[in-house]
Biopython code that builds the backbone (N, CA, C, O; Angstrom):
import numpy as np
from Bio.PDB.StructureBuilder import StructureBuilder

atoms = [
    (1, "UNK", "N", (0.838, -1.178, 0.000)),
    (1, "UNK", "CA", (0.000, 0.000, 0.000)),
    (1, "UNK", "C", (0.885, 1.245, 0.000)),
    (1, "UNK", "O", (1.762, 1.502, 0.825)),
    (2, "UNK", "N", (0.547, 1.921, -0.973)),
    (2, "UNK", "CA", (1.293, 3.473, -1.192)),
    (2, "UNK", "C", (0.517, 4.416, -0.135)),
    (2, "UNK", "O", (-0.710, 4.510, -0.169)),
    (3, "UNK", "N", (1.146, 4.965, 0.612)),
    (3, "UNK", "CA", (0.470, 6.371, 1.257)),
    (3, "UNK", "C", (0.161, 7.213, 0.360)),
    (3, "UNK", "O", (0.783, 7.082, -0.694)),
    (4, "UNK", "N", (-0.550, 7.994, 0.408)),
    (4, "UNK", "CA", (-1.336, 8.983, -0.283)),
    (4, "UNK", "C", (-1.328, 10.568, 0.387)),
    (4, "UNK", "O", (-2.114, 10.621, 1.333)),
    (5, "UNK", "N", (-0.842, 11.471, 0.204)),
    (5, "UNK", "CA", (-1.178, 12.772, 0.704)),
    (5, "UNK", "C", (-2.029, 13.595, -0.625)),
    (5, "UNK", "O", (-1.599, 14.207, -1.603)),
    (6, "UNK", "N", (-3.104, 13.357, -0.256)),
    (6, "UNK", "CA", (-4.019, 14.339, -1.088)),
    (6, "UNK", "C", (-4.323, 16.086, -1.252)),
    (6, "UNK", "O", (-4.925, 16.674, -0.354)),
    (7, "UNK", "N", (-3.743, 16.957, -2.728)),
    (7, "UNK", "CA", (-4.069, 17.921, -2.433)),
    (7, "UNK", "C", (-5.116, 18.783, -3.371)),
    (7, "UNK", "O", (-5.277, 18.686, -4.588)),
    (8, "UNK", "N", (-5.714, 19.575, -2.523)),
    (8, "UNK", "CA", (-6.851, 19.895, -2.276)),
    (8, "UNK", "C", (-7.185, 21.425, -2.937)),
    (8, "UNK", "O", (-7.121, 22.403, -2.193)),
    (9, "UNK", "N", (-7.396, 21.520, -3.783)),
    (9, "UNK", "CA", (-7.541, 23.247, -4.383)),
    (9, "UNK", "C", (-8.516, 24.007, -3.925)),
    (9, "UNK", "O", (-9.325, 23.558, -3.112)),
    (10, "UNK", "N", (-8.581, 25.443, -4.450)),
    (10, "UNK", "CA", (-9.525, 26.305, -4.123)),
    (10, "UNK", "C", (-10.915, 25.634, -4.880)),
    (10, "UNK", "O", (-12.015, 25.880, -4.384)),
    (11, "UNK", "N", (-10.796, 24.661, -6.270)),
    (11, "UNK", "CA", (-11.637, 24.623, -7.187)),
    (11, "UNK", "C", (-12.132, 23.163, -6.551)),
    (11, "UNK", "O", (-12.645, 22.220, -7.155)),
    (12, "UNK", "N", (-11.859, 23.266, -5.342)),
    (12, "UNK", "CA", (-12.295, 21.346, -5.210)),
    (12, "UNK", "C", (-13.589, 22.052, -4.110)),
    (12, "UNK", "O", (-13.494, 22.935, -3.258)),
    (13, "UNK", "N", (-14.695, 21.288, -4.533)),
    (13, "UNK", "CA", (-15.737, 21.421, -3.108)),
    (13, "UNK", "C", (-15.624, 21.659, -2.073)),
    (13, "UNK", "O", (-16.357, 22.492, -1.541)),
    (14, "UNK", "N", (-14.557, 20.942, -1.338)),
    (14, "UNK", "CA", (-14.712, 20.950, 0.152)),
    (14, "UNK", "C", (-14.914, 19.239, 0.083)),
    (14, "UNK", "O", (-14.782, 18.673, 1.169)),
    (15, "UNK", "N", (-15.145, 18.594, -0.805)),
    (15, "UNK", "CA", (-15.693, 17.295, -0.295)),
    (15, "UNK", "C", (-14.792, 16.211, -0.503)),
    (15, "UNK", "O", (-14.687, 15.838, -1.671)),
    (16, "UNK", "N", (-14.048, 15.557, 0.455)),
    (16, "UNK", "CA", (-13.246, 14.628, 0.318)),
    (16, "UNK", "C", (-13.311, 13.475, 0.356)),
    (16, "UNK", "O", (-14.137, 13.175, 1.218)),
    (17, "UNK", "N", (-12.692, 12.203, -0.326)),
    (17, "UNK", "CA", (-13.225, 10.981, -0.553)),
    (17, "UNK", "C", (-12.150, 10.237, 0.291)),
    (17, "UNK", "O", (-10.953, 10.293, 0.011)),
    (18, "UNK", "N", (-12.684, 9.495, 1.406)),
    (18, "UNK", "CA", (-11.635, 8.790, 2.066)),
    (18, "UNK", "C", (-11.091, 7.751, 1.669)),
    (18, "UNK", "O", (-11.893, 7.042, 1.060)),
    (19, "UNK", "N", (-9.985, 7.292, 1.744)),
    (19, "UNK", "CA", (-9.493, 6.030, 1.092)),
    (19, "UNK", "C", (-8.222, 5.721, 1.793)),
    (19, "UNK", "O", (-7.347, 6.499, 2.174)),
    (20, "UNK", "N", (-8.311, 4.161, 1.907)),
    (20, "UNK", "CA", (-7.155, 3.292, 2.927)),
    (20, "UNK", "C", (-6.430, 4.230, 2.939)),
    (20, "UNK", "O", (-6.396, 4.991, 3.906)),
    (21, "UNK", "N", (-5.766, 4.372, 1.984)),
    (21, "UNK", "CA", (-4.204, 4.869, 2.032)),
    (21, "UNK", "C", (-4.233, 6.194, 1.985)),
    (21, "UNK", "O", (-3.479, 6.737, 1.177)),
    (22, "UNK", "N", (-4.801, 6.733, 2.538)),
    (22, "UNK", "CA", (-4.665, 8.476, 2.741)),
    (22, "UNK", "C", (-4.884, 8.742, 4.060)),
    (22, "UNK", "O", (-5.837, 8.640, 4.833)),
    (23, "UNK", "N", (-3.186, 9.292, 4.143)),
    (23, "UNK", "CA", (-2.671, 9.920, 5.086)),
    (23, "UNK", "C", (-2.618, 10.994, 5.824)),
    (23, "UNK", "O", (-2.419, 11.212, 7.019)),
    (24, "UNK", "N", (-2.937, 11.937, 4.439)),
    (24, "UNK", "CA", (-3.260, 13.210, 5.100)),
    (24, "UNK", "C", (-3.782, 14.457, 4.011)),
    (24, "UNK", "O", (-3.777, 14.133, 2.823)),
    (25, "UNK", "N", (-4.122, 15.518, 4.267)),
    (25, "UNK", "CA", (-4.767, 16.341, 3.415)),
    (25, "UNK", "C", (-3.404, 17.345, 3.330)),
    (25, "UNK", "O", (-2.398, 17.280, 4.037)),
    (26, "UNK", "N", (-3.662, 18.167, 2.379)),
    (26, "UNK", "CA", (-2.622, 19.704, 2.106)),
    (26, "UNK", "C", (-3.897, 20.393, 1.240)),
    (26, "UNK", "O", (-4.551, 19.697, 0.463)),
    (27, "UNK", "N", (-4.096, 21.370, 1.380)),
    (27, "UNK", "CA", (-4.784, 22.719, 1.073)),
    (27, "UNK", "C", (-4.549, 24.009, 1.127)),
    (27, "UNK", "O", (-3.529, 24.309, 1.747)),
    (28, "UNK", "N", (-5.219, 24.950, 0.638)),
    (28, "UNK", "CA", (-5.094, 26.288, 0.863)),
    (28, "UNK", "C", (-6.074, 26.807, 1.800)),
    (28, "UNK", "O", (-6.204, 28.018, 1.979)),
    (29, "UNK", "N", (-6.979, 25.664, 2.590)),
    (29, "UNK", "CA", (-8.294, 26.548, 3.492)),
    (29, "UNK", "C", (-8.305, 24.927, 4.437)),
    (29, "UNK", "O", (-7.938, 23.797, 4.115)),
    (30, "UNK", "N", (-8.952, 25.531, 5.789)),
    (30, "UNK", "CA", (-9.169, 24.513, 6.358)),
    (30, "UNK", "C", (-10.127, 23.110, 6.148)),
    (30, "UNK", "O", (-11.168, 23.398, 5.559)),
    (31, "UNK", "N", (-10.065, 22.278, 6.345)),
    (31, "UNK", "CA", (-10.440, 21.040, 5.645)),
    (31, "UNK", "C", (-10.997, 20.029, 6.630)),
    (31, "UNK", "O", (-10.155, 19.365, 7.234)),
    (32, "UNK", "N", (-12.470, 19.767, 6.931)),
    (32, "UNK", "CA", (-12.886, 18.605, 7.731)),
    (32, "UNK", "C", (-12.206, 17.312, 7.238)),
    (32, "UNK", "O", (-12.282, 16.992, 6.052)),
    (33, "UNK", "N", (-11.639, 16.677, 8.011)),
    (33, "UNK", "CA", (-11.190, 14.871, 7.412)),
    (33, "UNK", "C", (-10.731, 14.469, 8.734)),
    (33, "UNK", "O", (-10.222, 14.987, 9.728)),
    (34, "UNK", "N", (-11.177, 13.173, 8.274)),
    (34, "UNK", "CA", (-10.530, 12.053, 9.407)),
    (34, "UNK", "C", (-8.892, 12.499, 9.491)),
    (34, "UNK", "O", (-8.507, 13.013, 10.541)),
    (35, "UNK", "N", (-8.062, 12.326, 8.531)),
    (35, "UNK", "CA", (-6.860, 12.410, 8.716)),
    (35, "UNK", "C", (-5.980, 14.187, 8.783)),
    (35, "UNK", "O", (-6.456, 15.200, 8.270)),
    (36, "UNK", "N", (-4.931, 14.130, 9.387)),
    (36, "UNK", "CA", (-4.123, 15.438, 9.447)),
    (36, "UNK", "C", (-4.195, 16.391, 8.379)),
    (36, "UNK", "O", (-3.880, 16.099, 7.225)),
    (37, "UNK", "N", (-4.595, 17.503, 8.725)),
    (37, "UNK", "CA", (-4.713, 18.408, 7.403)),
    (37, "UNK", "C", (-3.495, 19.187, 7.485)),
    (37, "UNK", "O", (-2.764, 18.670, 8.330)),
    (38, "UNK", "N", (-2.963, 20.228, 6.956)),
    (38, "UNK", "CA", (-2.030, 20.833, 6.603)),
    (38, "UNK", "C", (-1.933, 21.881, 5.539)),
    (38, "UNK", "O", (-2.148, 21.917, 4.328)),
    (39, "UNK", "N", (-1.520, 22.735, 6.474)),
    (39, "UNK", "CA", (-1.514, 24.261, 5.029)),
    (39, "UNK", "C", (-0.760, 23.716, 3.725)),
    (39, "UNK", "O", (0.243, 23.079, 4.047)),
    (40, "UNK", "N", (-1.000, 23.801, 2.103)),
    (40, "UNK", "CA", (-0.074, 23.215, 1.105)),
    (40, "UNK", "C", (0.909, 23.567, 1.260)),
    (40, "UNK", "O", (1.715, 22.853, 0.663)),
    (41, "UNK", "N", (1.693, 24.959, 2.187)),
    (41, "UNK", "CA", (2.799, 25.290, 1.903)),
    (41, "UNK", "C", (3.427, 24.787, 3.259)),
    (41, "UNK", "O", (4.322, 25.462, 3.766)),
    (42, "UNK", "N", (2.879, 23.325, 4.024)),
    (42, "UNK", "CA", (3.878, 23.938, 5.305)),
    (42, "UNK", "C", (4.456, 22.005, 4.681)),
    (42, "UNK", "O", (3.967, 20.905, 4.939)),
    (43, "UNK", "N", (5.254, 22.279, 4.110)),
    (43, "UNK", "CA", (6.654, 21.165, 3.659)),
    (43, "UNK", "C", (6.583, 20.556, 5.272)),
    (43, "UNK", "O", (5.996, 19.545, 5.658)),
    (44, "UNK", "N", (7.167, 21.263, 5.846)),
    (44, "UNK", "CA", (7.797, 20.513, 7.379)),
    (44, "UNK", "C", (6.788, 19.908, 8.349)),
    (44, "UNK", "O", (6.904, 18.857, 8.980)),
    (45, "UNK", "N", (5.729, 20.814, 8.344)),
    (45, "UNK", "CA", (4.417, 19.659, 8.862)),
    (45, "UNK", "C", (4.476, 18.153, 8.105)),
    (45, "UNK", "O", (4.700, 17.154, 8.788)),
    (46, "UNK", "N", (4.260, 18.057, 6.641)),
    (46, "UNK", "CA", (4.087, 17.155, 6.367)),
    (46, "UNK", "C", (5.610, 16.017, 6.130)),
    (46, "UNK", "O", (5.488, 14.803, 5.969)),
    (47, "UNK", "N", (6.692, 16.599, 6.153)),
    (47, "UNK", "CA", (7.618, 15.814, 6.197)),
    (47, "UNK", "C", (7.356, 15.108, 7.730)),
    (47, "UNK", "O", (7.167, 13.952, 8.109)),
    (48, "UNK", "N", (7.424, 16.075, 8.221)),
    (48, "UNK", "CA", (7.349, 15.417, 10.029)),
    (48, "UNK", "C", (6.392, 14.121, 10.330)),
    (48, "UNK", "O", (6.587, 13.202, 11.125)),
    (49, "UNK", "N", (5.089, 14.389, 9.271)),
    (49, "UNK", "CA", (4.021, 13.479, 9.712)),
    (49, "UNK", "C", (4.540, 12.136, 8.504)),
    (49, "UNK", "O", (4.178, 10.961, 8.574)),
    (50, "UNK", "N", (5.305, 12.635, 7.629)),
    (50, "UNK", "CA", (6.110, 10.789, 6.991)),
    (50, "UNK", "C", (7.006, 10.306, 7.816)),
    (50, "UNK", "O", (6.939, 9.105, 8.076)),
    (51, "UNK", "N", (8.010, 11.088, 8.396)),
    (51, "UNK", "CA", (8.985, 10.425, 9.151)),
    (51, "UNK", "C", (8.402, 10.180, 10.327)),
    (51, "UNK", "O", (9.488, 9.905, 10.837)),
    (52, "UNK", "N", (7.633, 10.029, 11.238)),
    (52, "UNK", "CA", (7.206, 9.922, 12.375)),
    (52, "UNK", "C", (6.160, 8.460, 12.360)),
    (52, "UNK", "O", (6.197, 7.640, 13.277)),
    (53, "UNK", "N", (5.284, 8.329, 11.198)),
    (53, "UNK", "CA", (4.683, 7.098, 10.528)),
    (53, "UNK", "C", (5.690, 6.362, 9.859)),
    (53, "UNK", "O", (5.674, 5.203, 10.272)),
    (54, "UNK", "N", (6.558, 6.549, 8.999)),
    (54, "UNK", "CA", (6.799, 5.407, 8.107)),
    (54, "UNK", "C", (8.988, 5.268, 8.662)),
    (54, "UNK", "O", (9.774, 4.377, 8.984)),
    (55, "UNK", "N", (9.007, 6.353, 8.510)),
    (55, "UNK", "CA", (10.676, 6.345, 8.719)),
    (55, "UNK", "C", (11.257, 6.148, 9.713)),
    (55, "UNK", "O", (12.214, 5.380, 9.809)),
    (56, "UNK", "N", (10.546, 7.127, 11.049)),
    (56, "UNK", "CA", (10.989, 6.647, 12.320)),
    (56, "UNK", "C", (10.863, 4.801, 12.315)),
    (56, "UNK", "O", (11.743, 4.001, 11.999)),
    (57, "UNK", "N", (9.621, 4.553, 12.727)),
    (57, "UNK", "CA", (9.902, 3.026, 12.984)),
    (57, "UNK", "C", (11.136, 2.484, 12.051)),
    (57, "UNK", "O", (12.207, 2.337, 12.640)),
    (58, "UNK", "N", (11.092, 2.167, 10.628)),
    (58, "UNK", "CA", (12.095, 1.264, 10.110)),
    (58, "UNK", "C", (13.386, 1.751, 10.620)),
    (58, "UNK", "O", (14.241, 0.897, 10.385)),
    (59, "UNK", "N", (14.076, 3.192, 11.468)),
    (59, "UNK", "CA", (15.129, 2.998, 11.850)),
    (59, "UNK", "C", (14.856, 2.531, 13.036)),
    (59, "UNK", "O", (15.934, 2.176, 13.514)),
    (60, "UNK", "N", (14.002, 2.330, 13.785)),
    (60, "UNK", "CA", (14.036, 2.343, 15.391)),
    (60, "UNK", "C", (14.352, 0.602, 14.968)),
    (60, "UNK", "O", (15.135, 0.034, 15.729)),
    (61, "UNK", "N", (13.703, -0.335, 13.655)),
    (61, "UNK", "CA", (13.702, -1.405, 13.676)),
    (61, "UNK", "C", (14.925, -2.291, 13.560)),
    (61, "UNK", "O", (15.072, -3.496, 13.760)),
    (62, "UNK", "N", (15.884, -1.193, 13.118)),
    (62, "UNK", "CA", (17.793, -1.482, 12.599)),
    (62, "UNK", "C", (18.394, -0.671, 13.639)),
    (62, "UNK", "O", (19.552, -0.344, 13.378)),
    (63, "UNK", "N", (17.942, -0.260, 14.730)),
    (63, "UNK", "CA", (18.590, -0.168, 16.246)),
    (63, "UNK", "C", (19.125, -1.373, 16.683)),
    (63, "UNK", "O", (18.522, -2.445, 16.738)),
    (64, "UNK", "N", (20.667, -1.087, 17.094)),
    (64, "UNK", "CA", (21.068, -2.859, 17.627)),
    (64, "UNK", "C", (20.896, -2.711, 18.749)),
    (64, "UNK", "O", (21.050, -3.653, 19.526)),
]
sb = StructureBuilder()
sb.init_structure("model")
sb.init_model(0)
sb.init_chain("A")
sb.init_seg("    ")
for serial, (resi, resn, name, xyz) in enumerate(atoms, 1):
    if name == "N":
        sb.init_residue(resn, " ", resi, " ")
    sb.init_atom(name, np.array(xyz, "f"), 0.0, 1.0, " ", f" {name:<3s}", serial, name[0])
structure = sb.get_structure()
């Protein structure tokens, strides 16, 4: 399963379609969803929320 960060325009409804693999939203306006939303421009929010799900663990897993 691929993660998914979905983004979200001024020209999109408001209405979002949930699906397994979506992780998180990016937009230009605030956004109801199950998962973490995020301003489109904040890079470091959303880096933080991959490495903290997917990257942290596989190094914590090659800790001797």
């Amino acid at each position: 399963m691929i993660p998914i960060v979905s983004i979200v325009g001024k020209s999109n409804s408001g209405k979002t379609t949930l699906i397994d693999n979506l992780i998180a939203l990016a937009g230009d306006r605030p956004l109801p969803a199950e998962v973490p939303c995020f301003d489109r421009d904040d890079a470091v929010g959303l880096t933080d929320l991959i490495v903290e799900r997917f990257l942290k663990e596989e190094a914590d897993d090659h800790d001797p």
